[in-house]
C-alpha positions, -999 to +999 in steps of 0.1 A: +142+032+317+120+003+301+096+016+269+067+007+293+078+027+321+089+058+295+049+056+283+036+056+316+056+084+328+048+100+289+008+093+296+011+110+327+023+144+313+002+144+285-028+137+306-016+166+330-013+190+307-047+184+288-060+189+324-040+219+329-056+231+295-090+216+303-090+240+337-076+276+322-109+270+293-130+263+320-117+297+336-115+318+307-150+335+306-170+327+275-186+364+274-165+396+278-175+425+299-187+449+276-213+419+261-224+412+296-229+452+300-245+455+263-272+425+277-276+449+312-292+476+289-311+449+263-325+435+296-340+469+309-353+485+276-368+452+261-387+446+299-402+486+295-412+478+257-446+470+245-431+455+214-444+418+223-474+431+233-480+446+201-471+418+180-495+396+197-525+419+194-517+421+161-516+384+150-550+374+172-564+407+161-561+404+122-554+369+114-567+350+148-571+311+147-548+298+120-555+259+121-528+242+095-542+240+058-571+262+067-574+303+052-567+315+085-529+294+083-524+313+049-532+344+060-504+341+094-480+336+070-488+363+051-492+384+083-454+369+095-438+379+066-452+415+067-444+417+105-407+403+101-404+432+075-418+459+098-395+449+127-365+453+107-354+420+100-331+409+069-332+382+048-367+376+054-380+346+035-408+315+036-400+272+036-425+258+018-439+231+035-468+206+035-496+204+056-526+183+066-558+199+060-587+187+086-621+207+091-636+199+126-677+200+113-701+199+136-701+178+169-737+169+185-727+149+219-759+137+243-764+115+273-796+093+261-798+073+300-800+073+323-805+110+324-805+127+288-789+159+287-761+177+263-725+180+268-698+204+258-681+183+234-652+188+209-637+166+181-599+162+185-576+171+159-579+149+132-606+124+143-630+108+115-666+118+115-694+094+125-721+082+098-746+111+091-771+095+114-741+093+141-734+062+168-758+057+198-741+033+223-734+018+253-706+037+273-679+017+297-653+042+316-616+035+322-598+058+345-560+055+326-548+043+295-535+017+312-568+007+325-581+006+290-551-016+277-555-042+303-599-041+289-609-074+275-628-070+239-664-081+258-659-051+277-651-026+250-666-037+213-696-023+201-699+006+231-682+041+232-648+043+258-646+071+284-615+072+298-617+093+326-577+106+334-573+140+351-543+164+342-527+177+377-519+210+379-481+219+376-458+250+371-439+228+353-464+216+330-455+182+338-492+168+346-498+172+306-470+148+298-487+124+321-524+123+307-518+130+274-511+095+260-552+095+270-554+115+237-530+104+213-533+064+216-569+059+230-584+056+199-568+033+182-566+012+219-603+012+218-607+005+184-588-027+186-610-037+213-638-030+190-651+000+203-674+024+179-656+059+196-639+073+225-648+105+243-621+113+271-620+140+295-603+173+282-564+179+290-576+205+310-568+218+347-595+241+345-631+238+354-651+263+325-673+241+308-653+243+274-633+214+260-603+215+251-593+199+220-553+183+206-548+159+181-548+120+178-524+097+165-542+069+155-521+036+144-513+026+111-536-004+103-558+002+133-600+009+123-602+047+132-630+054+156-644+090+164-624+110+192-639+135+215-632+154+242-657+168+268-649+196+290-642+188+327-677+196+344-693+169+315-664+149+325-673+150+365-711+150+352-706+118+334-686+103+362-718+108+389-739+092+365-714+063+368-715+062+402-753+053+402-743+017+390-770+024+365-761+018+323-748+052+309-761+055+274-741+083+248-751+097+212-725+112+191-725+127+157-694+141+142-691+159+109-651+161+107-631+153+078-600+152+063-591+170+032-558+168+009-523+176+018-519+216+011-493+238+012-482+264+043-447+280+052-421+286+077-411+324+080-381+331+086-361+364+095-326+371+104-301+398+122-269+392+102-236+381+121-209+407+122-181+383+123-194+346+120-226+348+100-226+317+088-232+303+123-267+307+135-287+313+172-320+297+159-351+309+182-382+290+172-424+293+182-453+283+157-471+299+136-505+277+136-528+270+161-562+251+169-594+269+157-613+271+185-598+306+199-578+328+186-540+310+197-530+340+219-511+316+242-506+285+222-487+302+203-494+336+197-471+346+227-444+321+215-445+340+183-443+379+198-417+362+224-391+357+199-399+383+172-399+414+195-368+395+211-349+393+176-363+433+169-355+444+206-316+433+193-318+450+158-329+482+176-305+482+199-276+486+174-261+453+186-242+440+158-242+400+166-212+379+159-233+352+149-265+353+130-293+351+154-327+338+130-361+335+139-380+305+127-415+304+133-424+272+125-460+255+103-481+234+111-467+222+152-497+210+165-512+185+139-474+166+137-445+189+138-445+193+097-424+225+096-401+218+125-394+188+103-388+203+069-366+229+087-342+196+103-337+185+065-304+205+065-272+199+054-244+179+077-224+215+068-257+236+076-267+216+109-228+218+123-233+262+122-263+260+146-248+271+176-277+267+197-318+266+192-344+279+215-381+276+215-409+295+227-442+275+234-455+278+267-476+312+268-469+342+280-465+336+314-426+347+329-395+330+327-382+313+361-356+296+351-330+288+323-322+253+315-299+236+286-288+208+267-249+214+255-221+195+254-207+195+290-179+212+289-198+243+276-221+245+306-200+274+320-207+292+293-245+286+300-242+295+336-228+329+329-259+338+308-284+328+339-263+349+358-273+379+331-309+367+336-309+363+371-323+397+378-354+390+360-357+368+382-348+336+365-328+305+380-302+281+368-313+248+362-279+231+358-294+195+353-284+199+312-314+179+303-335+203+287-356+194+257-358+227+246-390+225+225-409+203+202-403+223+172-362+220+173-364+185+183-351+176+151-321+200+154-320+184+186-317+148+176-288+158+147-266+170+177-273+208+179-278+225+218-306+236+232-317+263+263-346+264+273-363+291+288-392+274+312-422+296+319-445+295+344-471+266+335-497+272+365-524+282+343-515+273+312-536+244+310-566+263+316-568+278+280-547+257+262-564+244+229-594+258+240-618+286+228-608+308+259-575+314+244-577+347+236-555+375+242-570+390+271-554+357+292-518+371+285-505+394+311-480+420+293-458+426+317-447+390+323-452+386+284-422+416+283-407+398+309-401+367+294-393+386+259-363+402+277-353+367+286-355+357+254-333+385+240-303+386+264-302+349+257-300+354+222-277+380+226-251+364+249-255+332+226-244+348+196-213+360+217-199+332+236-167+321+223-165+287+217-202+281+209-221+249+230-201+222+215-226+192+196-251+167+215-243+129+211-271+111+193-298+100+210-301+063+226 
């Protein structure tokens, strides 16, 4: 037989039996029965808990808003370290990591003409003040970021930008993804136009006349201009005026400033792994929040979500094969600062996280269970929605999850995700606003989704093989 021929016919057997291989792993079940019957009883007595609940009341209750840098941020991590403690964690310990340190002021926001009234107005995160005296101009309206990119400086310099761009409504949450560019690039779009501020309508779906506030990214080397939000009734006030074809007039004083870099912490907490503790099931939320509420939902919940989850486990008497940590994370909303210090791992260190989850969407319930793994580990993965599925939680077998803004580093260095998607409908409605209090979290679909949370956990710690490593990103 010619060499050729003898590789070919080599090739072909090797290739058959890797299949052959490939199939019986894909067959072999990644969880054994008496995990799958220790996550049946986890699922019922974490759903009847109040644990979340508790946690929660406790946060908004003795700490409430806990804006990075500010005495309310130093006091959570105080709090998160006690409460880690109290719910039997081990290893319990804080990152240090750096902070921006921003105080919002006073904002005074008036229509001069063509009719002079007030508005509800609020500075976005990190926005400059105007001079004491503050900026009386002209104001032109865009209805997208787009709009205002294709503007001409004669339209824009020396007036105030209104950019007008409504958030749909979306279980999903995916309206936010859509509008919020509005926020994080208008300012610098209008100040290279030459533009004096920007006031654009709240990322909001709701109509209570409160704004809703979020940070701004304004562009290295770009003048930065005052940013503010007005709520959506000043947003469909401004746009009648508008309609009138007459010249809409705005004053604006804003007493925001920005103070230096301080320090703030992650806390994190830990159930040890019985038989593989070096590899880790991360579950993330954040710690801060904006300081207009008290950051039940955004991310108060997040944080009761995964520490009653983690707790929920201990009590149990589960003894994990794989450590299963809690991270709640600083400083999320003003530029991901502890998500970021926690990503500055070791190659060795990255490679034992198994998988990271993250909760920041509320406290609404779980429908549905998504991932990002390595492919071949998506079994694995669909036998933990089937777990879940009596909460009442999907598969979403797409394998395109993000899983969370706080992991996205762990994300980007090749470690898999899940995420657990909430329901979004009415998230927007409180979000960074000062109606996020704890009275808009239901607790039975906050327990809900904690059950999720800690079957997932569970099962993850458990499944042979782990999730396999992401390729890097494009």
């Amino acid at each position: 037989m010619p060499l050729s021929t003898k590789t070919e016919v080599m090739s072909t057997l090797l290739l058959a039996a890797g299949l052959t291989v490939a199939a019986h792993a894909a067959e072999t079940p990644a969880l054994t029965k008496s995990d799958l019957a220790a996550a049946t009883t986890l699922r019922s007595t974490t759903e009847s808990s109040g644990e979340a609940y508790a946690v929660l009341e406790s946060l908004t209750t003795e700490v409430g808003a806990r804006l990075a840098g500010s005495a309310g941020d130093r006091a959570a991590v105080a709090w998160a370290e006690r409460e880690l403690k109290r719910l039997g964690l081990a290893n319990v310990r804080t990152q240090e990591v750096m902070v921006p340190q921003w105080v919002r002021g006073e904002i005074e926001a008036r229509v001069t003409a063509p009719f002079p009234q007030a508005l509800a107005a609020a500075a976005l995160g990190g926005s400059v003040g105007t001079a004491e005296t503050g900026i009386e101009a002209e104001v032109v309206q865009f209805t997208s970021l787009e709009d205002l990119k294709k503007a001409t400086r004669e339209q824009v310099a020396g007036r105030i930008v209104f950019v007008n761009k409504r958030l749909e409504r979306a279980k999903d949450g995916r309206g936010y993804g859509v509008a919020v560019p509005v926020r994080l690039e208008g300012a610098s779009v209008a100040s290279n136009l030459g533009a004096q501020a920007i006031v654009i309508r709240s990322m909001s779906t709701s109509q209570w006349r409160l704004p809703h506030t979020g940070t701004v990214s304004y562009a290295v080397g770009v003048p930065r201009i005052p940013a503010v939000a007005v709520s959506n009734p000043d947003a469909d006030q401004l746009e009648r005026m508008f309609a009138r074809n007459r010249p809409v007039r705005l004053q604006l004083r804003v007493t925001a400033r920005e103070l230096p870099m301080t320090k703030s912490a992650n806390v994190i907490g830990e159930i040890v792994g019985g038989e593989k503790p070096q590899e880790v099931v991360v579950l993330g939320a954040h710690l801060d929040s904006w300081d207009l509420g008290t950051g039940a939902i955004d991310d108060g919940a997040g944080v009761a979500i995964v520490s009653a989850a983690v707790a929920q486990i201990q009590k149990s008497g589960l003894k994990p094969k794989r450590t299963i940590r809690v991270v709640l994370f600083a400083n999320e909303e003003f530029g991901l600062s502890g998500g970021s210090a926690y990503g500055k791992q070791t190659p060795e260190e990255l490679a034992n996280h198994v998988v990271a989850m993250e909760a920041d969407f509320g406290g609404a319930r779980v429908y549905s269970l998504g991932s990002q793994v390595a492919p071949e580990h998506l079994p694995a993965v669909r036998e933990i929605a089937r777990a879940l599925a009596p909460l009442g939680v999907e598969f979403d077998d797409r394998n395109k999850s993000g899983g969370g803004a706080d992991i996205s580093p762990l994300r980007r260095q090749g470690v898999p995700v899940f995420a657990l998607n909430q329901d979004g409908t009415l998230y927007f409605d409180y979000h960074h606003t000062a109606n996020d209090t704890l009275d808009k979290v239901d607790p039975k679909a906050l327990a809900q989704s904690t059950a999720a949370y800690a079957v997932t956990a569970w099962l993850a710690a458990q499944a042979e093989g782990g999730f396999g490593r992401l390729a890097p990103p494009q």
